[in-house]
LUMVEXLUM-764213 format. One record per atom (N, C-alpha, C): x, y, z; residue in three letters. Coordinates in steps of 0.2 Angstrom, whole numbers, plus 2048, in hexadecimal, padded with zeros to 3 digits. Example, Ala and Ser with C-alpha at 12.3 -4.5 7.8 and 13.67 -1.06 7.14 Angstrom:
REM residues 2
8427E4827ALA;83E7EA827ALA;8427F0827ALA;8407F5823SER;8447FB824SER;840800827SER;
REM end
This chain:
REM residues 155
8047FA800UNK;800800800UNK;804806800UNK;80B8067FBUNK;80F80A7FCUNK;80B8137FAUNK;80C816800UNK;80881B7FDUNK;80281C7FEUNK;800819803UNK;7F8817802UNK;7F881680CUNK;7F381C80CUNK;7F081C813UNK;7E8817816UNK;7EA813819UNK;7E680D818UNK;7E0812820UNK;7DA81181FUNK;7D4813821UNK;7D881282AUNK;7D381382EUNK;7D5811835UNK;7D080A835UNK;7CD807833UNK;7CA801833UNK;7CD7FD82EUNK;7D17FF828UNK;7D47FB824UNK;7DB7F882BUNK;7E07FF82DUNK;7E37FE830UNK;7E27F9839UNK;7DE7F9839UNK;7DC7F483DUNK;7D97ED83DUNK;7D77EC836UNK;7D77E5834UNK;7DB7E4833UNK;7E17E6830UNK;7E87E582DUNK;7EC7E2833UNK;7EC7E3839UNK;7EE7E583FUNK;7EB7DE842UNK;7E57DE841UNK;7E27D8844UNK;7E47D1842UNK;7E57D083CUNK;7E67CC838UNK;7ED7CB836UNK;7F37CE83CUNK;7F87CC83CUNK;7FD7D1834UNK;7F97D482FUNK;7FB7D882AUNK;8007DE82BUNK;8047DD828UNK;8087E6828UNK;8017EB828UNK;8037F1828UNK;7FF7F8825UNK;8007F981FUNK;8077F881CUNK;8087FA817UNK;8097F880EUNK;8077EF811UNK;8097EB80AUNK;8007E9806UNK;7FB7EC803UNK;7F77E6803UNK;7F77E0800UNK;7FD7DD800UNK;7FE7D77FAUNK;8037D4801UNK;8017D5807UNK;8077D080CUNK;8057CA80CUNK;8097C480DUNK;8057BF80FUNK;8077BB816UNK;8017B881BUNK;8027B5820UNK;8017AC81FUNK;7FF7AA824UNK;7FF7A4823UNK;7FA7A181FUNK;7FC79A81BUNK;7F8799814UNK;7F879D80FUNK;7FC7A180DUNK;7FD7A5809UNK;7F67AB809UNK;7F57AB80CUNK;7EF7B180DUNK;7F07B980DUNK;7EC7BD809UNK;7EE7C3807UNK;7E97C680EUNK;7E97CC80DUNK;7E37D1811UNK;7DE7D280DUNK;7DF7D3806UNK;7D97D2802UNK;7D47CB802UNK;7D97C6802UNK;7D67BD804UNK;7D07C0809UNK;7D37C080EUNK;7D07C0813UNK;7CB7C7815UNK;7CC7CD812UNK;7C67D1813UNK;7C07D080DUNK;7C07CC808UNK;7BE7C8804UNK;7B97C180AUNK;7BC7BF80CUNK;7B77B880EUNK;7B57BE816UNK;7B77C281AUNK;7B57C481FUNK;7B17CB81DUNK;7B27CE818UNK;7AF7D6819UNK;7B17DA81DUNK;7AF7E081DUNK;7AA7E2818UNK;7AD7E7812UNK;7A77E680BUNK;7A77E9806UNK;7AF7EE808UNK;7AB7F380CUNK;7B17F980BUNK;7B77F880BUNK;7BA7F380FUNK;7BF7F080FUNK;7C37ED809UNK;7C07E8806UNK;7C17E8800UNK;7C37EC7FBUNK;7BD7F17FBUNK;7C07F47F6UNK;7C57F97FAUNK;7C67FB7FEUNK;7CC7FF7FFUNK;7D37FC7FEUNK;7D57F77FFUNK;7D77F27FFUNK;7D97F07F5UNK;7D37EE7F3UNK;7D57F17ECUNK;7D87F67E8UNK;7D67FB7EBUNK;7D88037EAUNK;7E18027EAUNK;7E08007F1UNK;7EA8017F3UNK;7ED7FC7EFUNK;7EA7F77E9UNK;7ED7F27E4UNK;7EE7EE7E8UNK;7E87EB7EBUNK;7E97E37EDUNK;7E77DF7E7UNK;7EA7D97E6UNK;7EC7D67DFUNK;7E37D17E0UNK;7E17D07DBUNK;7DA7CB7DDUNK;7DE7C67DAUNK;7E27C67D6UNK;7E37BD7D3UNK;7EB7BB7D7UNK;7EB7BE7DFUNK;7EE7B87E3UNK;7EC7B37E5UNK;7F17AC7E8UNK;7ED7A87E6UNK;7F07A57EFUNK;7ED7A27F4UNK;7EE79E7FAUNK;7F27997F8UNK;7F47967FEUNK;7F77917FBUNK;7F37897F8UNK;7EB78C7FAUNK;7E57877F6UNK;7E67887EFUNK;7E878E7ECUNK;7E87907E6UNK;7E37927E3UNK;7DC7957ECUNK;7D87997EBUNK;7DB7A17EAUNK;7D87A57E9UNK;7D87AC7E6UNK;7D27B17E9UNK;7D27B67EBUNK;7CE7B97EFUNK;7C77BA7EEUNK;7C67B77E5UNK;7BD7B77E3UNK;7B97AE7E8UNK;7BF7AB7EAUNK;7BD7A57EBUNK;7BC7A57F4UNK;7BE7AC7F7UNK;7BE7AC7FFUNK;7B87B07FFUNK;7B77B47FCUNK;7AF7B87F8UNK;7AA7B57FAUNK;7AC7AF7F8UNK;7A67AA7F5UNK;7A57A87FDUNK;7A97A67FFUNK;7A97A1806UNK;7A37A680AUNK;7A77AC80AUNK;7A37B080EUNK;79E7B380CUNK;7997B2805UNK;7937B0802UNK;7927B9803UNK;7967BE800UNK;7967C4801UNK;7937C77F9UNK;78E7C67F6UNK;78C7C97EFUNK;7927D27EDUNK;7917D47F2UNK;7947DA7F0UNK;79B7DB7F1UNK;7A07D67F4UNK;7A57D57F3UNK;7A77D27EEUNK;7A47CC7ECUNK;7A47C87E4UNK;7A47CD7E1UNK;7A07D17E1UNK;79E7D97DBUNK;7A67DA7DAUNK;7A67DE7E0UNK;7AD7E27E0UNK;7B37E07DDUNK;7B47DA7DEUNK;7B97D47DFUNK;7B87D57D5UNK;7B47D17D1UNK;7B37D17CBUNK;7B47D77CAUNK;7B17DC7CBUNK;7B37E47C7UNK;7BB7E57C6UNK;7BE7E17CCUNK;7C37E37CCUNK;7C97DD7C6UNK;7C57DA7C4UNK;7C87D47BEUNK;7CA7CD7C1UNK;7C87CC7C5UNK;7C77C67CBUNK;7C47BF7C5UNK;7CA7BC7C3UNK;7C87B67BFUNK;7C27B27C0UNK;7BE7B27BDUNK;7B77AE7BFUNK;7B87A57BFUNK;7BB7A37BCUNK;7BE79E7BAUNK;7C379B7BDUNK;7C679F7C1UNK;7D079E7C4UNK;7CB7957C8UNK;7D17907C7UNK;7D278A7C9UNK;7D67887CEUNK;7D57877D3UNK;7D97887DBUNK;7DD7807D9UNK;7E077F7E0UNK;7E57767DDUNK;7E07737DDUNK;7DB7717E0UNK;7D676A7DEUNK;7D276C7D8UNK;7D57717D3UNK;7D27717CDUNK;7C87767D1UNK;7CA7767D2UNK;7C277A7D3UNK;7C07817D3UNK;7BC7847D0UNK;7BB78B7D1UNK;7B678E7D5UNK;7B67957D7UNK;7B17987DAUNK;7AA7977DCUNK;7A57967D4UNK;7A07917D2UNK;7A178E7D5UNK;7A57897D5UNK;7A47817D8UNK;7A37817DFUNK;7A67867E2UNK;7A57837E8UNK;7A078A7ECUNK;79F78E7E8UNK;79A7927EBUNK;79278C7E9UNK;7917897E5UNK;78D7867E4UNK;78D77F7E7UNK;79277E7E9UNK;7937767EFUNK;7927797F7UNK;79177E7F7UNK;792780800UNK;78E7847FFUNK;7897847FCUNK;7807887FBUNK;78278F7FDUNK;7857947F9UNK;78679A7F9UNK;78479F7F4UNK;77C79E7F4UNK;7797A07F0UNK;77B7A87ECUNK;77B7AE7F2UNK;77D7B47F0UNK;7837B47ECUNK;7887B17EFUNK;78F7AF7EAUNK;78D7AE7E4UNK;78A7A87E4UNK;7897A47DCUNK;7857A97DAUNK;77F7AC7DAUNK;77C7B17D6UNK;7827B57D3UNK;7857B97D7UNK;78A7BD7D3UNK;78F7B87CFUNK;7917B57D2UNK;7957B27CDUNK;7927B17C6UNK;78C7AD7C6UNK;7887AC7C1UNK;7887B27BCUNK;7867B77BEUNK;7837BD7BBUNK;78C7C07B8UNK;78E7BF7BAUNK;7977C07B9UNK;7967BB7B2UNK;7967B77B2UNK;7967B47ACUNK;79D7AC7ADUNK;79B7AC7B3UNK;7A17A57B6UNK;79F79F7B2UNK;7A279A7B0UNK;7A27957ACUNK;79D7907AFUNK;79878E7AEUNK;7947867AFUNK;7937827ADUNK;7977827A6UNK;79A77B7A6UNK;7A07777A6UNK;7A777C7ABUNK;7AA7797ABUNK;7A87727B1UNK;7AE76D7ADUNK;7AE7687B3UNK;7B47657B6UNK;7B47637BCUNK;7BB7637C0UNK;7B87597C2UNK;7BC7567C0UNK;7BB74E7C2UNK;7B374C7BFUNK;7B374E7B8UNK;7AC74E7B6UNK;7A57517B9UNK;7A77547BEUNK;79F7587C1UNK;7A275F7C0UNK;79A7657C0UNK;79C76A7BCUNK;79776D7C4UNK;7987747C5UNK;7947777CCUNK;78D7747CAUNK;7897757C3UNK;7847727C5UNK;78276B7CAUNK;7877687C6UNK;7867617CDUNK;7887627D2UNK;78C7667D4UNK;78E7687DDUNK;78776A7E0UNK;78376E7DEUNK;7807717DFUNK;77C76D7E7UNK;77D7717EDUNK;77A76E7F1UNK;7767717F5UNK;7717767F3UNK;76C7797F4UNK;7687797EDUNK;76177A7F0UNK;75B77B7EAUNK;75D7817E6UNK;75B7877EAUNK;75F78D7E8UNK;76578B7E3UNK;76A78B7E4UNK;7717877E2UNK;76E7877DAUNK;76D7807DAUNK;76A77E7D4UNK;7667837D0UNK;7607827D2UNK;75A7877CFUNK;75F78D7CCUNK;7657907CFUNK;7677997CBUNK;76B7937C7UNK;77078E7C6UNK;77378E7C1UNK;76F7887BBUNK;7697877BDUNK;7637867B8UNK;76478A7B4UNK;7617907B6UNK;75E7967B4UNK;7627967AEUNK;7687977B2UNK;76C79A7B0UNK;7727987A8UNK;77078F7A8UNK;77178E7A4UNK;76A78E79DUNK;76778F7A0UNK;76178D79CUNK;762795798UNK;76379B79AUNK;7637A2797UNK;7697A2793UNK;76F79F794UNK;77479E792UNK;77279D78DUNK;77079678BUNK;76F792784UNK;76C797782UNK;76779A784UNK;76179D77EUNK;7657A477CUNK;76B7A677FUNK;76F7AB77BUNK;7737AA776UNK;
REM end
């Protein structure tokens, strides 16, 4: 954050979470960034300030998740938002080959998924033959990537 005066609440999440003040891109344990983590805890504002000061979204944990996939955990629609405005690969593939999609739609994280979807995330990729639609472990879950394939085709 060279150059960059981080909020009194940025500066004390940073602080909480073990973070310099000064680095947005530091990493602690698990490879985790401050953007990772104000991504799956919030809020919004943090994020995007955080963004601001050039926090990277296609860093990657040492799971080979990236901070659209802690987004998702934390089922925050308007962090997903942010997170993609900011170029957050809809698609990125962690080590077990799996994306955002897949497992916002395996861990019933409907708001996630909607944005994703609406982001325009892939639904048919498939990791060991199954695609998010088969993760799908909510009714919700399914029924938006129904929809969502059914709109698709018809464009």
């Amino acid at each position: 954050m060279s150059g960059f005066a981080p909020s009194a609440e940025l500066e004390a999440f940073l602080v909480a979470k073990g973070f310099p003040i000064d680095d947005a891109n530091a990493r602690i344990a698990n490879d985790m960034t401050p953007l990772m983590h104000a991504a799956h805890q919030g809020p919004p504002s943090l994020v995007a300030e955080l963004l601001a000061a050039g926090a990277r979204v296609d860093a990657c944990n040492s799971d080979g998740s990236q901070p659209l996939w802690l987004a998702c955990v934390g089922d925050d629609p308007e962090i997903v938002s942010l997170l993609v405005a900011a170029g957050a690969d809809l698609d990125h593939k962690n080590v077990n080959g799996s994306t955002a999609l897949m497992y916002a739609a395996s861990a019933g994280k409907a708001r996630a998924l909607a944005r994703l979807i609406e982001a325009g995330a892939d639904l048919d990729y498939e990791n060991d033959g199954f695609s998010a639609l088969d993760m799908a472990s909510t009714r919700e879950c399914l029924d938006l990537m129904r929809a969502a394939k059914k709109a698709r085709a018809k464009a």
